[in-house]
C-alpha positions as CSV (number, residue, x, y, z in Angstrom):
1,X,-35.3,44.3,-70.2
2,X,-33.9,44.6,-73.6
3,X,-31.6,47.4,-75.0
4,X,-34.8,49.2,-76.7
5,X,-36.9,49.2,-74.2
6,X,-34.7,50.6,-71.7
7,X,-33.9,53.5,-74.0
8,X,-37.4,54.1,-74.1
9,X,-38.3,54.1,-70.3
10,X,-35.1,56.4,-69.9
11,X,-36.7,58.4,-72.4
12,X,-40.2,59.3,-71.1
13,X,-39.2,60.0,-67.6
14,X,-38.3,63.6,-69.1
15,X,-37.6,65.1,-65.3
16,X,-38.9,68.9,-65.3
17,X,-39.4,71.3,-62.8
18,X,-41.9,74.0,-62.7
19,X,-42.3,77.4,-60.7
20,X,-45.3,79.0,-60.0
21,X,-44.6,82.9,-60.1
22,X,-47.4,84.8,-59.2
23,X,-50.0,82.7,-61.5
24,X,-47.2,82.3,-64.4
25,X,-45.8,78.6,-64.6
26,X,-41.9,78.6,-65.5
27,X,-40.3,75.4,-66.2
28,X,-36.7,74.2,-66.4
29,X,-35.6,70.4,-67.9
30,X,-33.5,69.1,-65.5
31,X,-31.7,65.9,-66.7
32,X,-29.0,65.5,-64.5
33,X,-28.1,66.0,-60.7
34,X,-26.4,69.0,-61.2
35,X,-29.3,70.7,-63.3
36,X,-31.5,70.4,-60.8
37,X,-29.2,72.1,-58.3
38,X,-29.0,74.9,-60.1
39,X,-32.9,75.8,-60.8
40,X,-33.3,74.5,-56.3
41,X,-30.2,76.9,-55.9
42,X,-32.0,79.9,-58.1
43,X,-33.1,82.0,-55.6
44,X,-29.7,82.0,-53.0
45,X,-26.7,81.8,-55.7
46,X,-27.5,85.3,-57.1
47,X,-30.0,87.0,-55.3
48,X,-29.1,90.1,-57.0
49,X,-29.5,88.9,-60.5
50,X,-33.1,88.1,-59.7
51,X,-33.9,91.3,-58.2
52,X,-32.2,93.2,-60.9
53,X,-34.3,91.1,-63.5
54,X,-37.2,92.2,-61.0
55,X,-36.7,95.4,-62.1
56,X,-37.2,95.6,-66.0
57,X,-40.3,96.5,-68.4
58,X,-41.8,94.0,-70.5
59,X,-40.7,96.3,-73.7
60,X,-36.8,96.2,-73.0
61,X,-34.4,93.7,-74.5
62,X,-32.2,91.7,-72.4
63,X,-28.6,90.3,-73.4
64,X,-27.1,87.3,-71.6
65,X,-23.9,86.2,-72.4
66,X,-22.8,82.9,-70.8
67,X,-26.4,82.0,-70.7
68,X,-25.8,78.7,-69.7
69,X,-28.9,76.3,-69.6
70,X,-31.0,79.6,-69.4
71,X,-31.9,80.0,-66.1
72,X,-31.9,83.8,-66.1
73,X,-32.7,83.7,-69.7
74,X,-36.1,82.1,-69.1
75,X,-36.6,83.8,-65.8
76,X,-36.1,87.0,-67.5
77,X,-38.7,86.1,-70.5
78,X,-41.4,84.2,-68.5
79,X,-41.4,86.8,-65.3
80,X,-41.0,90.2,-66.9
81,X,-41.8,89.3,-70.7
82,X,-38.7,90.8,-72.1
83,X,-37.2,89.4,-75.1
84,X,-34.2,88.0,-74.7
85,X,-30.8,87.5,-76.6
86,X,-29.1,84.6,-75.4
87,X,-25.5,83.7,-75.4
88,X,-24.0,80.2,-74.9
89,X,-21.0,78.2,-76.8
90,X,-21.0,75.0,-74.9
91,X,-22.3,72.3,-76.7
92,X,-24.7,70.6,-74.1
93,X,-25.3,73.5,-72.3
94,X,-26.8,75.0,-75.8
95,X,-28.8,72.1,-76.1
96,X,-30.6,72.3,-72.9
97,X,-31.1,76.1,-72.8
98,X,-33.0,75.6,-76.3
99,X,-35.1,72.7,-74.5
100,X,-36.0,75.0,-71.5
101,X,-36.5,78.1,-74.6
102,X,-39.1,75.2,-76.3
103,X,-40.7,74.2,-72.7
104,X,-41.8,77.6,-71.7
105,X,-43.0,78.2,-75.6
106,X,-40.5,81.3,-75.8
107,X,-40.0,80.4,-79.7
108,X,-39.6,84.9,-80.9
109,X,-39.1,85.7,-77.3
110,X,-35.9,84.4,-76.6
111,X,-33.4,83.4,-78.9
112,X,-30.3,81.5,-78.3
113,X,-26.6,81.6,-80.2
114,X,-24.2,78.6,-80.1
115,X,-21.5,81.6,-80.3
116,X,-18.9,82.6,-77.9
117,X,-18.8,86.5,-77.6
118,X,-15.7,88.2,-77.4
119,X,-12.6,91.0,-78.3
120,X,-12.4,89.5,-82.1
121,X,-14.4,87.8,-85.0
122,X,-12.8,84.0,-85.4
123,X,-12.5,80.7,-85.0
124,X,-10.6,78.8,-81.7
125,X,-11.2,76.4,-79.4
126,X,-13.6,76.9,-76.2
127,X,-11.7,75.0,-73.2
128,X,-14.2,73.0,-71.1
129,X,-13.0,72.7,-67.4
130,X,-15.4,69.9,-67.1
131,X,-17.9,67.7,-69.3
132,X,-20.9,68.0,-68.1
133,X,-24.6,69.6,-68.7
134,X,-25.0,73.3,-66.7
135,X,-20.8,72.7,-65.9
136,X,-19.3,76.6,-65.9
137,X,-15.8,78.1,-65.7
138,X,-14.8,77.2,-69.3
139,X,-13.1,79.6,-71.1
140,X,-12.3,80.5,-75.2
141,X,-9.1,80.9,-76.8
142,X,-6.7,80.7,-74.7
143,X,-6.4,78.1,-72.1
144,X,-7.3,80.0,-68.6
145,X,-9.0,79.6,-66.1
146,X,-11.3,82.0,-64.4
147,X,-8.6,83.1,-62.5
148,X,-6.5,84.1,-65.4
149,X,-4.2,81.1,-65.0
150,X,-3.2,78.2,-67.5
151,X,-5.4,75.2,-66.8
152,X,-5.4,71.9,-68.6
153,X,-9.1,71.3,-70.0
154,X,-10.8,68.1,-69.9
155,X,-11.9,69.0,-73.3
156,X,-11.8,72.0,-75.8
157,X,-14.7,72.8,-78.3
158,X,-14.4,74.0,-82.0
159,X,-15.9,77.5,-81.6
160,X,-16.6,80.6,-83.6
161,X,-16.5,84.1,-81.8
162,X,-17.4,87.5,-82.6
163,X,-18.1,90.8,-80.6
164,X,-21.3,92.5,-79.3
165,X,-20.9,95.4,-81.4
166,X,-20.6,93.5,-84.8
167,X,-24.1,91.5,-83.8
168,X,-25.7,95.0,-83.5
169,X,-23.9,96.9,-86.2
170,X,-25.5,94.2,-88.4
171,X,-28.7,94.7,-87.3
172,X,-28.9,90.9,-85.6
173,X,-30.1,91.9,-82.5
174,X,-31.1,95.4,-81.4
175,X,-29.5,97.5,-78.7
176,X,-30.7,96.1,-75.5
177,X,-31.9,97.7,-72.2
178,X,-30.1,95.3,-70.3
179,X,-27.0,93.6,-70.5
180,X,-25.8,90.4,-68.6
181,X,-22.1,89.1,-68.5
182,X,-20.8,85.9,-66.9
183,X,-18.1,84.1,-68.6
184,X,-16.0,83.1,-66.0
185,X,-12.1,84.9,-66.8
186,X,-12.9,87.0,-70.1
187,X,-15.3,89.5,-69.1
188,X,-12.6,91.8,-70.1
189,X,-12.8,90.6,-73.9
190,X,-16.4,90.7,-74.0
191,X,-16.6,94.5,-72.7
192,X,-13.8,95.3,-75.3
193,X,-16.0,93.8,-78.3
194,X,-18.6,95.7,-77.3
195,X,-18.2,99.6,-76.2
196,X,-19.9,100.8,-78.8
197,X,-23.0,99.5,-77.5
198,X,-22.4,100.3,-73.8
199,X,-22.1,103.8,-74.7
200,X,-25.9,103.9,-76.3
201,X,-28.1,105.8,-74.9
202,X,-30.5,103.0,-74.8
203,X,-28.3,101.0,-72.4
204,X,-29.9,101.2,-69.1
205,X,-27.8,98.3,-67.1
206,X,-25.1,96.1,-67.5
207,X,-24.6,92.8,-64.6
208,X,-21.2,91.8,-64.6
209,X,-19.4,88.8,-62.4
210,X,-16.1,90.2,-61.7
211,X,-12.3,89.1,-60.1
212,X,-11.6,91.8,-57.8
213,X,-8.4,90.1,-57.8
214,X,-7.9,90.8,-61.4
215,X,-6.5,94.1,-62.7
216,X,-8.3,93.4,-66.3
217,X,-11.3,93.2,-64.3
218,X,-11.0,96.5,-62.0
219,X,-10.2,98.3,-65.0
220,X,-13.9,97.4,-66.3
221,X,-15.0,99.0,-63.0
222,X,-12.7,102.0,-64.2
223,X,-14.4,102.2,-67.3
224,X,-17.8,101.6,-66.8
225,X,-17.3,104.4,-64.5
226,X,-15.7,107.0,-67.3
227,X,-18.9,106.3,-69.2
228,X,-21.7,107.3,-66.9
229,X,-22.1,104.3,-64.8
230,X,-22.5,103.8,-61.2
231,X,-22.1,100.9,-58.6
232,X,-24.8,100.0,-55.3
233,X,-22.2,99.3,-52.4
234,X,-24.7,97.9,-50.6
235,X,-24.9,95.6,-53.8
236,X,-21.2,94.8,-54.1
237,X,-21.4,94.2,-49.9
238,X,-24.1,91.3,-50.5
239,X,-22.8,90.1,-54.1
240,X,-19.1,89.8,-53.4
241,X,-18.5,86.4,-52.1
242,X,-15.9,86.7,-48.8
243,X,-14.7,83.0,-49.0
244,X,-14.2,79.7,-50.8
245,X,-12.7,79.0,-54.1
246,X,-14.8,82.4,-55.7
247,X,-13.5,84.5,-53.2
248,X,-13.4,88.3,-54.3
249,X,-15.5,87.7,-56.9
250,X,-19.2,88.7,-57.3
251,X,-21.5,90.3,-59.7
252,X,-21.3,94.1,-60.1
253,X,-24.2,95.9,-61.7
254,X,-23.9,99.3,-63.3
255,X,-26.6,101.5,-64.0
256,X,-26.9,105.0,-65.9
257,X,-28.9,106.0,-63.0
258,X,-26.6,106.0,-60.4
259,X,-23.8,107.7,-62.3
């Protein structure tokens, strides 16, 4: 078999998988290993993040930032028909979470942003802690890990950032209902760049993956708090993980009606 032809075989195998959710057909591309590992793994990584998706209106607007290859992104817009805002610098990552957006026809539904969000308005590099398609813990700016700690990437990323707040102010996106927040170290910077918005009235939740470890990180808790948010502790109980390398850290969600 020539070159071409190869190419071409390689090409129409395609792999996808498709769920069937009560009568409504969601499907993810999965063209690697590790991309079909996370949509088999959907249901028992975050548990929590599913059922808090269960709970929103088809009008409300949903934020993701650190959308990844869009598996709560399309969940979100094929199960619940909300309109999503998704967030996702990594190059190949932003490539397949368009190609799952395009699969599901979510073209005005759900739109995606090859922009990292954070404290500031700029250009730096986004640090890659691997180079591969659905790969996580990478990190812009500065060179840390999700622990807070200097790493040495395997690869850093041109990448333009701006804040939450700007992206609204200029009428870009509109406030959401729901905001989700996963970016592996910085969740500090992106709830700095965007307390405008968390202080709307319109704001009804806010997911957040959080280092209990980290002080920048328990100050969120602090804050989120001052504002008229409250935490499940039956939710932190489940969500934060007690062992492993992710140890202490798990997603918290705040709502306005538990304050």
């Amino acid at each position: 078999m020539d070159t071409k032809e190869a190419i071409k075989q390689y090409e129409n195998i395609n792999p996808m998988v498709t769920m069937n959710v009560d009568g409504t057909q969601v499907h993810y591309a999965v063209p690697t290993v590790h991309t079909l590992w996370r949509v088999e793994s959907l249901h028992q990584k975050e548990p929590d993040t599913i059922a808090w998706i269960g709970g929103f209106a088809a009008s409300d607007v949903l934020v993701d930032i650190g959308a990844n290859v869009g598996m709560y992104t399309i969940w979100a817009a094929k199960t619940r028909g909300v309109k999503v805002y998704a967030f996702e610098p990594e190059s190949q990552n932003y490539a397949l979470l368009n190609r799952n957006i395009f699969l599901n026809q979510l073209g005005g539904q759900a739109h995606a942003y090859c922009v990292a969000l954070s404290d500031s308005t700029g250009y730096s590099d986004l640090h890659l802690s691997n180079f591969v398609v659905g790969g996580s813990c990478h990190t812009f700016d500065e060179k840390l890990n999700f622990q807070l700690k200097p790493f040495q990437p395997h690869f850093s990323q041109a990448c333009f950032s701006t804040t939450l707040d700007s992206m609204i102010e200029q009428k870009v996106i509109p406030v959401p209902q729901h905001i989700k927040i996963d970016v592996d170290g910085i969740e500090h910077k992106v709830i700095e760049g965007c307390k405008k918005t968390l202080q709307r009235a319109e704001l009804q939740s806010v997911l957040v993956e959080l280092n209990t470890h980290l002080p920048e990180h328990n100050d969120i808790i602090a804050y989120m708090r001052g504002i008229g948010f409250g935490l499940s502790q039956e939710q932190l109980q489940i969500a934060i993980r007690t062992s492993g390398t992710f140890e202490g850290v798990g997603n918290h969600i705040f709502r306005r009606d538990l304050a």
